[in-house]
C-alpha positions as CSV (number, residue, x, y, z in Angstrom):
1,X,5.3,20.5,6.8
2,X,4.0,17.1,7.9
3,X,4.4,15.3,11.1
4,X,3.2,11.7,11.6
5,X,3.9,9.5,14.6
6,X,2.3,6.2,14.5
7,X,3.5,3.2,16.6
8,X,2.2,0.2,14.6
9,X,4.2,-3.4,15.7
10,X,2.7,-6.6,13.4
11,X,2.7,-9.9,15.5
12,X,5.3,-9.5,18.4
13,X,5.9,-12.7,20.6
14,X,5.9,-11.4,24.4
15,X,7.9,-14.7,25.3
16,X,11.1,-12.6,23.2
17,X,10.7,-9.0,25.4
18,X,13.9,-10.7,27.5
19,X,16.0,-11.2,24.3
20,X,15.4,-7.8,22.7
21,X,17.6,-4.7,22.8
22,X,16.1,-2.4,25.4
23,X,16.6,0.7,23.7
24,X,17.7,1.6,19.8
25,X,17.4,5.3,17.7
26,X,18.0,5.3,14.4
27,X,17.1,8.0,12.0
28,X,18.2,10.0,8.8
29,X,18.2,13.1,7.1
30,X,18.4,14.0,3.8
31,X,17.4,16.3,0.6
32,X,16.1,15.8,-3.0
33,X,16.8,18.5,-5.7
34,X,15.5,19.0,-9.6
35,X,16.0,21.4,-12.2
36,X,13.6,20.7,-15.0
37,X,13.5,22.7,-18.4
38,X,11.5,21.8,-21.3
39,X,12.6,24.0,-24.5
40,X,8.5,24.3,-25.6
41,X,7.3,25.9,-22.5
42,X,4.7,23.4,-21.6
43,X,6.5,21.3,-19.3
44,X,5.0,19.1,-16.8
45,X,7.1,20.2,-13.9
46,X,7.8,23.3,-12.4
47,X,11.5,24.6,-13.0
48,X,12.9,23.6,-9.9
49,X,12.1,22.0,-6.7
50,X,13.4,20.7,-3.4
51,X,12.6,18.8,-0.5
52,X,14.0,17.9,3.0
53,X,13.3,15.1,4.8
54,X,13.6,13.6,8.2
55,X,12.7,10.8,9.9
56,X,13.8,8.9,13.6
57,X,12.7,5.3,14.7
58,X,12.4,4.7,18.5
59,X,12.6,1.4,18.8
60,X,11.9,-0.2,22.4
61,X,11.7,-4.0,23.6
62,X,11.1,-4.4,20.2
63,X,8.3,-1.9,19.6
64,X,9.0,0.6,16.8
65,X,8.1,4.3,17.0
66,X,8.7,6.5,13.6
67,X,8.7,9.8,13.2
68,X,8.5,11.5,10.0
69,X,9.4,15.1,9.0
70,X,8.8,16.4,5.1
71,X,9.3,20.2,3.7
72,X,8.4,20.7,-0.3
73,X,8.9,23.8,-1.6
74,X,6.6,23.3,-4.1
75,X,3.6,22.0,-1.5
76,X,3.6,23.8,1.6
77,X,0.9,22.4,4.1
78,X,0.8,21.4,7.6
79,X,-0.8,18.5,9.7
80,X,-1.7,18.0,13.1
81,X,0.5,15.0,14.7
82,X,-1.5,11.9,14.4
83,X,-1.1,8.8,17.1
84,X,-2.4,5.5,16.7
85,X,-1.3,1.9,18.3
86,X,-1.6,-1.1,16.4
87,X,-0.2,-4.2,18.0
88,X,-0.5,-8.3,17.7
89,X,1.6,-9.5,20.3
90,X,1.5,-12.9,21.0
91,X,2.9,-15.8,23.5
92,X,2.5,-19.6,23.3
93,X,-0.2,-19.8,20.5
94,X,-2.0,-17.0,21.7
95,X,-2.1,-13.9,19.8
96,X,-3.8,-10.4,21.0
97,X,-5.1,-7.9,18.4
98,X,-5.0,-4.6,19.4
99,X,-5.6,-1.3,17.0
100,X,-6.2,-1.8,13.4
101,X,-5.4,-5.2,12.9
102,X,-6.8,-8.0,10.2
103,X,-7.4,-11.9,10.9
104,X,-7.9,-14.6,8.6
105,X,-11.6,-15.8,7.5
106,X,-13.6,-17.1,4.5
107,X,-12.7,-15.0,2.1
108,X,-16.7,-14.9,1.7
109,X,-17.3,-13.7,5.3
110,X,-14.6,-11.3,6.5
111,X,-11.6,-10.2,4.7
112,X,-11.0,-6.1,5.8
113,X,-9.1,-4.5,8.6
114,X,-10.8,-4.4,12.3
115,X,-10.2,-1.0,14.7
116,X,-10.7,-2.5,17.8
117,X,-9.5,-5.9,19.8
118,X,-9.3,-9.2,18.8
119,X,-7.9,-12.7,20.1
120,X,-6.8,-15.7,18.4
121,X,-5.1,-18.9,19.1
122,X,-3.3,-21.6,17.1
123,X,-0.9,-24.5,18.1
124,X,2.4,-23.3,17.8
125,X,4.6,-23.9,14.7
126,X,1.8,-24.6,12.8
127,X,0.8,-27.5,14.0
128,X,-2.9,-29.0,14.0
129,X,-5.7,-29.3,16.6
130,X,-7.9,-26.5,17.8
131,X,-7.9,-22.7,16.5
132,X,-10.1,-20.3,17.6
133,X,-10.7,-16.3,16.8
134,X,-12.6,-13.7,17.6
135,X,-13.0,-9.9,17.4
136,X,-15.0,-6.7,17.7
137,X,-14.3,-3.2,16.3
138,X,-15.0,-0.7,13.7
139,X,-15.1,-1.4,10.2
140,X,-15.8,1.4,8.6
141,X,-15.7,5.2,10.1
142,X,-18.3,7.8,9.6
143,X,-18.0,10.3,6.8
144,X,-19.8,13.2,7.5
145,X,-19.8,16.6,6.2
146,X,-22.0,20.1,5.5
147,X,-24.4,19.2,2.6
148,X,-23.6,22.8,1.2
149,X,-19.2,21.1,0.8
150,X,-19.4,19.1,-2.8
151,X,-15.3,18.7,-2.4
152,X,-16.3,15.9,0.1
153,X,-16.6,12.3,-0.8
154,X,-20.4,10.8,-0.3
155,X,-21.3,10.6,3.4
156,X,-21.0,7.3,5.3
157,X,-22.4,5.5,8.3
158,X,-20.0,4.2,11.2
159,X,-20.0,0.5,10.5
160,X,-19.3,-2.3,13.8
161,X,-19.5,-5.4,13.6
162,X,-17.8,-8.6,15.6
163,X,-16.9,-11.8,14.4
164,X,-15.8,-15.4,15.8
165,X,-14.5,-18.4,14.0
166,X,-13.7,-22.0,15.3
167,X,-11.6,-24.8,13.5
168,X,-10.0,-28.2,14.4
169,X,-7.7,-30.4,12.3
170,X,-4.9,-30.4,10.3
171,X,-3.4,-28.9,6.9
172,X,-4.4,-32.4,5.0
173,X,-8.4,-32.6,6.7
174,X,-9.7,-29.7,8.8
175,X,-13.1,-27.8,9.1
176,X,-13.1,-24.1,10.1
177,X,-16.8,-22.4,11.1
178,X,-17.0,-18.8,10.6
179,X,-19.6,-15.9,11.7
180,X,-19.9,-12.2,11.4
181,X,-22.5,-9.6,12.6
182,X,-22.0,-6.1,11.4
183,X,-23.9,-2.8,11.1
184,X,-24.3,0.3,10.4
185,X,-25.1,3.4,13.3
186,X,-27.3,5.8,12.2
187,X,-26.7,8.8,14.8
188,X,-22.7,8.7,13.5
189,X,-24.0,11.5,10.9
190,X,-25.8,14.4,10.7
191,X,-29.7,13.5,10.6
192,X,-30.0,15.7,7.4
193,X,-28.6,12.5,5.2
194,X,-30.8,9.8,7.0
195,X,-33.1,10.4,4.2
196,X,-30.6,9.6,1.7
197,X,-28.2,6.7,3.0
198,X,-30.1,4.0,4.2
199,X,-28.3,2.3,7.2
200,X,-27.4,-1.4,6.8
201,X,-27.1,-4.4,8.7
202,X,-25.8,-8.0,8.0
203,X,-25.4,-11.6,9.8
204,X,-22.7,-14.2,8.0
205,X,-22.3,-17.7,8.4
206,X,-19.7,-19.4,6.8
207,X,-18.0,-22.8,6.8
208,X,-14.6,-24.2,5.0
209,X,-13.4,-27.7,5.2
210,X,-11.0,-29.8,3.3
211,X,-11.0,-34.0,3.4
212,X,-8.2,-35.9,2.1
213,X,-10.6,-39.0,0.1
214,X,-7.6,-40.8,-0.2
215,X,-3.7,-40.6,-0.6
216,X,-4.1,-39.0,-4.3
217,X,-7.8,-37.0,-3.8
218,X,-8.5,-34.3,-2.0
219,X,-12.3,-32.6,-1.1
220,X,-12.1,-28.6,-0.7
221,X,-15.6,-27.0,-0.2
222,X,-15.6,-23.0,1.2
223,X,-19.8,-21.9,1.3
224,X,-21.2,-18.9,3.6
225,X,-24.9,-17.9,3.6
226,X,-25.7,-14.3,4.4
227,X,-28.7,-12.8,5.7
228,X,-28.7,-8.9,5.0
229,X,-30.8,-5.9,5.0
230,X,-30.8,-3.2,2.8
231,X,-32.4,-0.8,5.3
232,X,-32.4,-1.1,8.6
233,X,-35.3,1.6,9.0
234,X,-38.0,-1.1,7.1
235,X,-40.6,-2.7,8.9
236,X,-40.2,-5.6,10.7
237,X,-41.2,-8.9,9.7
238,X,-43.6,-10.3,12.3
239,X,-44.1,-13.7,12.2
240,X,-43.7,-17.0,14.6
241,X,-40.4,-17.5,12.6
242,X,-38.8,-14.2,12.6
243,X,-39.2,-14.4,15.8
244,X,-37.0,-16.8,16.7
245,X,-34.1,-14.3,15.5
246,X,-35.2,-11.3,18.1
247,X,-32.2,-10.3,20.3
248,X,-29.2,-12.0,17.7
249,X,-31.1,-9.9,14.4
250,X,-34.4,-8.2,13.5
251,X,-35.6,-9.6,9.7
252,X,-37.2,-6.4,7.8
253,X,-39.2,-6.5,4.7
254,X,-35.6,-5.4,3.1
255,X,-33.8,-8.4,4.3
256,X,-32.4,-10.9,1.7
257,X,-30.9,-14.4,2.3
258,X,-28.3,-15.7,-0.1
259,X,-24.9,-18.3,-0.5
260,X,-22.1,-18.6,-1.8
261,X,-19.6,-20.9,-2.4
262,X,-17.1,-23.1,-4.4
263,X,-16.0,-26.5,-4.3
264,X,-12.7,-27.5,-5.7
265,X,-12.0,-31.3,-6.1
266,X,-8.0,-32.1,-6.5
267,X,-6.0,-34.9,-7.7
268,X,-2.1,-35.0,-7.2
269,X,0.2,-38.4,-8.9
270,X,3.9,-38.6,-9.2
271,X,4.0,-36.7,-12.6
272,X,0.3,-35.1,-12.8
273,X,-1.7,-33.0,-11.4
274,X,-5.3,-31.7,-11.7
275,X,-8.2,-30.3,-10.3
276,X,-12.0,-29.3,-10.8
277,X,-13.2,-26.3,-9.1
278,X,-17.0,-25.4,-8.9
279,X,-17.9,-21.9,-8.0
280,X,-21.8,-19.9,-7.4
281,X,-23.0,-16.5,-5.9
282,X,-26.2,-16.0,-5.9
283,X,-27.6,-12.8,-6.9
284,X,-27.5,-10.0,-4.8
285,X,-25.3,-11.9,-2.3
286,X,-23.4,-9.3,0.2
287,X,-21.0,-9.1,3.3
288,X,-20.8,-6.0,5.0
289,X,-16.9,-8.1,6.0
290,X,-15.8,-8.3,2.5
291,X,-14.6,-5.5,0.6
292,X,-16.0,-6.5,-2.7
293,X,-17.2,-9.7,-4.3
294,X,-19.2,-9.8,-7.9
295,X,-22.5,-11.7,-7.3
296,X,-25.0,-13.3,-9.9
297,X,-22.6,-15.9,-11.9
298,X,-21.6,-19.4,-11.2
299,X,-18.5,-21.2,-13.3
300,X,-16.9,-24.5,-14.1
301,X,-13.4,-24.9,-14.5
302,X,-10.7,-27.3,-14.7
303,X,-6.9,-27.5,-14.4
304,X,-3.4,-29.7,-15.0
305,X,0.2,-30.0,-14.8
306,X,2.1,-32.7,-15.6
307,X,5.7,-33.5,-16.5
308,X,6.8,-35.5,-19.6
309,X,10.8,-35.8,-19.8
310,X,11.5,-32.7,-19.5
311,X,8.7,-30.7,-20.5
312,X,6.8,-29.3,-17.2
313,X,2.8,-28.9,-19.3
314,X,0.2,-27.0,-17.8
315,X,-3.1,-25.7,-18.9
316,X,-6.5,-25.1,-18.1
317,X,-10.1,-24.5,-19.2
318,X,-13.3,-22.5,-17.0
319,X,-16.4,-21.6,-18.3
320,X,-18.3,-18.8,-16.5
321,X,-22.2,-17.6,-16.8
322,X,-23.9,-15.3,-15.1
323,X,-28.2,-14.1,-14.8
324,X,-28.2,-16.6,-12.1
325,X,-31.9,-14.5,-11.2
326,X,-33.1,-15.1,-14.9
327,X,-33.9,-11.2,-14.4
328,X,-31.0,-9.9,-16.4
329,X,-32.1,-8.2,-20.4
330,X,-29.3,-10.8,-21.7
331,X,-26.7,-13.6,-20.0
332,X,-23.5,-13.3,-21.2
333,X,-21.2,-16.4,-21.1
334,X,-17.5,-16.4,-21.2
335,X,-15.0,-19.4,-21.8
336,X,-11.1,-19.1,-20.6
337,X,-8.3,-21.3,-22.0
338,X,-4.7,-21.4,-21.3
339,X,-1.4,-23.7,-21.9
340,X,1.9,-23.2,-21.0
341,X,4.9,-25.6,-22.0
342,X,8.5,-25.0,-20.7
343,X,11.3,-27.1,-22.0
344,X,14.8,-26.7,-19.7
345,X,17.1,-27.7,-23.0
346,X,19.9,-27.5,-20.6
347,X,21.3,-25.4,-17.9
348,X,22.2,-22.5,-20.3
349,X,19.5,-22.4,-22.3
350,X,15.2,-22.8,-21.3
351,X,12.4,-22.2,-24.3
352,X,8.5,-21.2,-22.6
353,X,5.5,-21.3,-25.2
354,X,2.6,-20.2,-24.0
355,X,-1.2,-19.9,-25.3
356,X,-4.4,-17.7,-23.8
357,X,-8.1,-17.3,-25.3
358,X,-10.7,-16.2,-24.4
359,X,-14.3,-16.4,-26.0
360,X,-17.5,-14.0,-25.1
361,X,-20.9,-14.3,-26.7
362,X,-24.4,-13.1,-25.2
363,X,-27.8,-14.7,-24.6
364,X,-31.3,-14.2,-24.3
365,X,-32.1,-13.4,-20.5
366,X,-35.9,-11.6,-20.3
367,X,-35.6,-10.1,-23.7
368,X,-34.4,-11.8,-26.5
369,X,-31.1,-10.9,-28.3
370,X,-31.0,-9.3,-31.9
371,X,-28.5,-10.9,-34.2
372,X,-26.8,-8.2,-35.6
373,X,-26.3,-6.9,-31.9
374,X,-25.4,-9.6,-30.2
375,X,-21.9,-9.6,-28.2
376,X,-19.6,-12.1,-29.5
377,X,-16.0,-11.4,-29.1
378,X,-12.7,-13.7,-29.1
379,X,-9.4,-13.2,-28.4
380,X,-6.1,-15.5,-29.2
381,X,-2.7,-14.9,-27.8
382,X,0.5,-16.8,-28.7
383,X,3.8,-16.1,-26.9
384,X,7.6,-17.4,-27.1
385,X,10.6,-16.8,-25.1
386,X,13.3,-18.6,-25.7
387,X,16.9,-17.7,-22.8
388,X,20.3,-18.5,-23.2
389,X,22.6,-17.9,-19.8
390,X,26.1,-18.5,-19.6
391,X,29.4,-17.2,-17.8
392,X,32.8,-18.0,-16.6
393,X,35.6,-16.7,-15.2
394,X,35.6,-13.6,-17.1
395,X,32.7,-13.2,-18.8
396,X,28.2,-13.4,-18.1
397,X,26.2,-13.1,-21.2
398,X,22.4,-13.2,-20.6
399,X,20.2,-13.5,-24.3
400,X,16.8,-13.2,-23.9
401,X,14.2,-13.4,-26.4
402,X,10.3,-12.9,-26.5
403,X,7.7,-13.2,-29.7
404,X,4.1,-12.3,-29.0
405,X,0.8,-12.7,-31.2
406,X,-2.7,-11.7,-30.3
407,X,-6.0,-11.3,-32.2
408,X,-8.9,-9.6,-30.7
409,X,-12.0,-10.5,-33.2
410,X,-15.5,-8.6,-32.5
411,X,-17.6,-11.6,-34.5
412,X,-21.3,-9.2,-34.2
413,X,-22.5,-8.6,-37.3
414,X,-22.9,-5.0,-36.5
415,X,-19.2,-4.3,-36.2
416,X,-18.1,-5.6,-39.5
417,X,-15.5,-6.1,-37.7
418,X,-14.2,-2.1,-36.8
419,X,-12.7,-2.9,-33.6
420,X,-10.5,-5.7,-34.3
421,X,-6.9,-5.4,-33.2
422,X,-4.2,-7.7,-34.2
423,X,-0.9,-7.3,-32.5
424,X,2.6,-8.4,-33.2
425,X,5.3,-7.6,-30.5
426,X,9.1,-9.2,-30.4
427,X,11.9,-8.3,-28.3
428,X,15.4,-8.9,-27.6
429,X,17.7,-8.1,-24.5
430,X,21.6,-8.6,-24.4
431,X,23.6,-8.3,-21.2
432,X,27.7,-8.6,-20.9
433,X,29.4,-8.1,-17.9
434,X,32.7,-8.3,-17.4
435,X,33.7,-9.8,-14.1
436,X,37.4,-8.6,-13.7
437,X,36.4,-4.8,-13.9
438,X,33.3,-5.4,-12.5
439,X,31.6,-3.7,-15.4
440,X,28.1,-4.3,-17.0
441,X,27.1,-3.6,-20.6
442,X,23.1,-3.9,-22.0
443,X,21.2,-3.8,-25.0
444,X,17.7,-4.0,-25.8
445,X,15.4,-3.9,-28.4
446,X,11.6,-4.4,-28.5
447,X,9.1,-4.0,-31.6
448,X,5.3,-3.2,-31.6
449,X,2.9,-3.0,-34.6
450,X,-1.1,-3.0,-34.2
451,X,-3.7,-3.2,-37.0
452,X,-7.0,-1.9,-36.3
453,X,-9.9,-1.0,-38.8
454,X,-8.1,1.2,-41.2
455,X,-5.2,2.2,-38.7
456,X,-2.2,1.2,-37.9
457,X,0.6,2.2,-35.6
458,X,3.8,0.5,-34.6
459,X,7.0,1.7,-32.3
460,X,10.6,0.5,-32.3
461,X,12.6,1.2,-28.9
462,X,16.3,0.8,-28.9
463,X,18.3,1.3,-26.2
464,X,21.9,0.5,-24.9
465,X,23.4,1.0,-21.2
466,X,26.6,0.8,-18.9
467,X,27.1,0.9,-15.3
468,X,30.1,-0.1,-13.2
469,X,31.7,0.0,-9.7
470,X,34.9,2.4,-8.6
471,X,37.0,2.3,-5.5
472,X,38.2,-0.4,-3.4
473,X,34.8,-0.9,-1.3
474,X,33.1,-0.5,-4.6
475,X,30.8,2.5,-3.0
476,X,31.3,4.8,-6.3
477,X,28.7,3.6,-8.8
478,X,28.4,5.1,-12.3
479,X,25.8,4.4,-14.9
480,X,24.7,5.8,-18.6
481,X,22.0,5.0,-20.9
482,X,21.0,5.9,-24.6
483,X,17.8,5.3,-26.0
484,X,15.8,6.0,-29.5
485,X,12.2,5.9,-29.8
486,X,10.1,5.8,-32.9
487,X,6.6,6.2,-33.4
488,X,4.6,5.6,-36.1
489,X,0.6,6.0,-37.0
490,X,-0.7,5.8,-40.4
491,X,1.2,9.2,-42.2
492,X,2.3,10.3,-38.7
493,X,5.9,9.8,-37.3
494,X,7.4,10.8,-33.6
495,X,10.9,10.2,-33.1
496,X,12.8,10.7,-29.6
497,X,16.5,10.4,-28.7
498,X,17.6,10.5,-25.0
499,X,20.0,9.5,-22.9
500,X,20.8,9.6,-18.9
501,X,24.1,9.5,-16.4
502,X,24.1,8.8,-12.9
503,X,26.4,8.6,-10.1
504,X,26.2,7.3,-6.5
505,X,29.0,7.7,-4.0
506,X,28.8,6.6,-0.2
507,X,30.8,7.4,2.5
508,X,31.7,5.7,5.8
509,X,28.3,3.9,4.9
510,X,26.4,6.5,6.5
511,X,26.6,9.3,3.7
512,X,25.0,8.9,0.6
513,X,25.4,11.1,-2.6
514,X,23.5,10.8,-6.0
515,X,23.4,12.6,-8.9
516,X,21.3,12.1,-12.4
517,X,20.8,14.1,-15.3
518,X,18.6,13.3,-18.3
519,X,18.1,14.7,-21.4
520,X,15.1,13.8,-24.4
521,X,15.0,15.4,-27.9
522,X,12.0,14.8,-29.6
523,X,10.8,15.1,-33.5
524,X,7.5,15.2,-34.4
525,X,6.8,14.7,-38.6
526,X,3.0,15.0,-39.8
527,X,2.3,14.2,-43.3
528,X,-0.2,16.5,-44.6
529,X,-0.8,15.5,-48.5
530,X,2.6,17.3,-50.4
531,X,3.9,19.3,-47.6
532,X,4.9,18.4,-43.7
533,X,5.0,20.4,-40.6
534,X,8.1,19.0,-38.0
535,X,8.3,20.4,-34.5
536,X,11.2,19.8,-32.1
537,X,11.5,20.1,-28.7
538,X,14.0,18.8,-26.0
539,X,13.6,18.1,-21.8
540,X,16.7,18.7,-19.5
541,X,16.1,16.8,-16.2
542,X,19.0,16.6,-13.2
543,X,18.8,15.6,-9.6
544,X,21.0,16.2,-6.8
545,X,20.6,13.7,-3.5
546,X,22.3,13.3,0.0
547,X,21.0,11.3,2.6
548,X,22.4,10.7,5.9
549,X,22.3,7.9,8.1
550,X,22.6,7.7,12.0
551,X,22.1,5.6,15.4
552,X,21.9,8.8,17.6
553,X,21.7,6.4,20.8
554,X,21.1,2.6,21.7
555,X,21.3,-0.2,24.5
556,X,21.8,-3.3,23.3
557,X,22.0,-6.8,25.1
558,X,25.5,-8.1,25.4
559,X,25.8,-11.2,23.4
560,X,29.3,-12.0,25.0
561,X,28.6,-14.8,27.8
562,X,32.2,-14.3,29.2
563,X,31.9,-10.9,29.5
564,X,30.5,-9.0,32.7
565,X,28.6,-5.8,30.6
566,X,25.2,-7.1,30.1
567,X,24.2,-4.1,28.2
568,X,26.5,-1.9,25.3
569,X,25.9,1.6,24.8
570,X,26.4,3.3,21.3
571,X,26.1,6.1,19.2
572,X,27.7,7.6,16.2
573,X,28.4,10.8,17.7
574,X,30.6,10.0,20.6
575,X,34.2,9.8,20.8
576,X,34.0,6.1,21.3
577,X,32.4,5.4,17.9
578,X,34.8,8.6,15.8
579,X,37.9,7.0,17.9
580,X,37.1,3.3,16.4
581,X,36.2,4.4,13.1
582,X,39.5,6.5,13.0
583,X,41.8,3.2,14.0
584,X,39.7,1.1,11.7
585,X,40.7,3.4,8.8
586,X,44.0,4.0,10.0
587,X,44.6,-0.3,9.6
588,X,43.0,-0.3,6.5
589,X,45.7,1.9,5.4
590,X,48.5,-0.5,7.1
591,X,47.1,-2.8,5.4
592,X,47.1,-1.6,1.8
593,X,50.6,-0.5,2.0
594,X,52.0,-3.9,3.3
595,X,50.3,-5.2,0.4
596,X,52.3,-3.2,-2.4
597,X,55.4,-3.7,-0.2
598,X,55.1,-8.0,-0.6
599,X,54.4,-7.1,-4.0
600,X,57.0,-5.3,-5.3
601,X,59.5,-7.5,-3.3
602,X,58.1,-10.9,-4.5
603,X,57.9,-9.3,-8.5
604,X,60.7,-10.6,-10.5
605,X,63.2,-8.5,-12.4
606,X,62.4,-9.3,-16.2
């Protein structure tokens, strides 16, 4: 059994307390059954299992409080009720971070959650001028654990840190200044691992900035430099410099300085658009705010779109290369290129070609690369999907097609070419529905073959479905499906039939019932020089659901300016709510019948 409570409200506007409902409880209930049966034994789930669930949402003013209850018969454990209060409310621009929360920075400064408090402000509705931010919190919590437990991940210091950024302007020219101080505390774990973890500390300043050259250019530049230490236990550095840093960071004979940084240069016309972006981290460049970021590369790159008739073009070319230290064995280079052209025939019918490659070849870096090991790899990928749409009255047809080539070359001599793949993949989907009865009929059809060195394999997936809607209200759903599969490497051949039903009925809206059942038959035929072995098998899946729905109590603000309640009271289980639903039905019933009766008096005798 598992019990959570967790209050956790995203940005909440205090200015709106006065227009929310005071009080609302909403919840549900429900279960989740499955028999499973494989006819070789060796299924991967257990013959049966079920689950009951539970959940109720306190919602006050606007702030939500769930509760959760789960039972699995199959995974019986138990957890102590955890609490925690996340919360961004905000009024007139100004926003309050409370709990674990995130703001927005550089992407090469800060970009994880904060556990702590934080403030920001920004015009309201978006509009420019001055923004400002700033927090302090944990961003990382301690792991620590007995050396002697090896189940436990790999200990980990507590990591603070507190950050503040500053911007003016607008979304056409702005500049935004960021900084960030983190670090790690030591005495958060057990002394016996301060031999092994080294503690860490960091300073980040970042700035981003865009300037609108003129009506058709744009200048975007994003750069941070980061001054960080590897250990925090080094030796200071002590010098008539370094000590200019003393109170705000201590420089140790572990402390690096890097940057990092792009600049993306943008041109945007009537019917074309491009743009040249320039990007470079330095090696071993780190922020103790970022989650992860590879370092040691710098790259080129260049992209369009543009509209001729009515062809929408796009493409574009980068070029990346890394040993940025000149320290690496090797560099490796890579080169991206891409195209995609979409032509809108008409309203019915829209053809996209598309085109992706990618090239990959090493360098000499301190050692110099051997020929006949040298990496040098390319890849080519072609794809077409052609779509036809149409419907009236009556009938929807959907036809979608989709043809795909690729070729994945290793060019070193020492390969001789053993792990090249070349792929051919097509496929075909066909949907009907029939509008009057509400009715929906698919088929689909996809083909893969791939050609390695002296192997080949290939599958064919066929598959046709139904589903439609019962009842006047349309809450009885029904649904079937029937697929083949076949499999096929070199002298080897798997073939698999299944098909599934389903059914979904809801009641009074509130009651929810489900029910699926699947079956698989499988084949599998092994060529062994004259004779064959086949093994058969089959897997008999079904589900039963229910789920209930409920408002077990609320107080909600009167939206009726002539009336004299300011607040209505409701729930499902009072004799209000059973009385209304009883004279709602009761006129739906009226209603039908009056129907038939102008029916069968306005028919004509034939």
């Amino acid at each position: 059994m598992i019990v959570g409570v967790i209050t956790n409200v995203a940005a909440y506007d205090i200015a709106t307390i006065a227009e929310s409902d005071p009080l609302i409880i909403t919840g549900a209930v429900g279960t989740q059954n499955t028999y499973y049966y494989s006819s070789t034994g060796s299924g991967y789930s257990s013959p049966f299992s079920s689950s009951i669930y539970a959940n109720l949402n306190i919602n006050v003013y606007g702030v939500a409080m769930p509760f959760s209850f789960y039972y699995n018969l199959d995974n019986i454990s138990f957890s102590y009720p955890q609490f925690s209060f996340n919360i961004s409310p905000t009024y007139k621009g100004w926003t309050l971070h409370l709990g674990k929360r995130s703001m927005m920075f550089s992407n090469y400064v800060f970009n994880i959650p904060f556990n702590g408090v934080g403030l920001e402000y920004q015009r309201p509705g978006g509009k420019g001028g001055f923004r400002f931010g700033v927090f302090y919190g944990t961003l990382k919590n301690a792991v620590n654990y007995s050396p002697e437990d090896v189940s436990v991940a790999t200990p980990a210091y507590r990591r603070s840190g507190w950050g503040l950024k500053v911007g003016y302007g607008t979304a056409k020219t702005y500049l935004d200044l960021y900084f960030l101080r983190a670090k790690d505390h030591q005495s958060s774990i057990d002394e016996i691992w301060w031999d092994q973890l080294m503690p860490q500390e960091n300073i980040v300043v970042g700035a981003k900035g865009r300037w609108q050259i003129a009506k058709p250019l744009a200048l975007t530049a994003n750069i941070a430099a980061s001054i960080f230490s590897t250990d925090m236990n080094a030796q200071k550095v002590e010098t008539e410099e370094t000590k200019k840093w003393e109170g705000l960071y201590d420089v140790r004979y572990s402390s690096l300085m890097r940057w990092a940084g792009d600049v993306n240069l943008t041109a945007n016309f009537k019917n074309f658009s491009m743009a040249l972006t320039y990007k470079m981290v330095q090696p071993d460049y780190m922020s103790l705010g970022v989650s992860y970021m590879s370092n040691n590369y710098h790259s080129l790159g260049l992209s369009f779109n543009t509209r001729i008739w009515k062809l929408n073009i796009s493409g574009n070319v980068s070029a990346q290369s890394d040993n940025l230290s000149k320290e690496q064995l090797y560099t490796t280079r890579g080169f991206v290129y891409a195209a995609n052209v979409s032509l809108p025939i008409n309203e019915k019918i829209n053809i996209t070609a598309a085109y992706n490659g990618y090239l990959q070849r090493q360098y000499d870096g301190v050692a110099v690369v051997n020929d006949s090991t040298r990496i040098n790899r390319m890849m080519n990928s072609f794809t077409l999907t052609p779509n036809y749409n149409t419907a009236n009255e009556t009938l929807a047809h959907s036809v979608s097609l989709s043809l795909n080539y690729s070729d994945n070359k290793d060019m070193s001599l020492i390969s001789a070419g053993e792990s090249d793949v070349t792929t051919f993949a097509a496929g075909g989907n066909y949907s009907l529905t029939v509008l009057p009865i509400e009715t929906s009929f698919g088929f689909n059809y996809s083909y893969q073959n791939s050609k390695g060195y002296n192997t080949q394999y290939s599958t064919s997936v066929y598959s046709l479905s139904a589903s439609k809607a019962l009842l006047k209200e349309k809450n009885l759903t029904l649904s079937a499906a029937i697929s083949l599969v076949d499999n096929r490497m070199d002298v080897s051949q798997n073939l698999s039939i299944g098909g599934n039903i389903s059914a979904g009925y809801t009641l009074a809206k509130v009651h929810s019932f489900s029910f699926s059942a699947s079956y698989n038959q499988y084949a599998n035929t092994n060529f062994v020089a004259d004779a064959y072995a086949r093994n058969s098998g089959y897997d008999l899946s079904c589900t039963l659901s229910y789920n209930y729905t409920f408002t077990a109590f609320s107080i909600t603000r009167n939206k009726d300016k002539n009336s004299k309640k300011k607040y209505n009271y409701y729930s499902d289980w009072s004799k209000t709510a059973r009385r209304e639903r009883e004279m709602k039905a009761y006129s739906e019933q009226n209603t039908d019948a009056h129907s038939q009766r102008n029916n069968s008096i306005n028919t004509p005798n034939l």
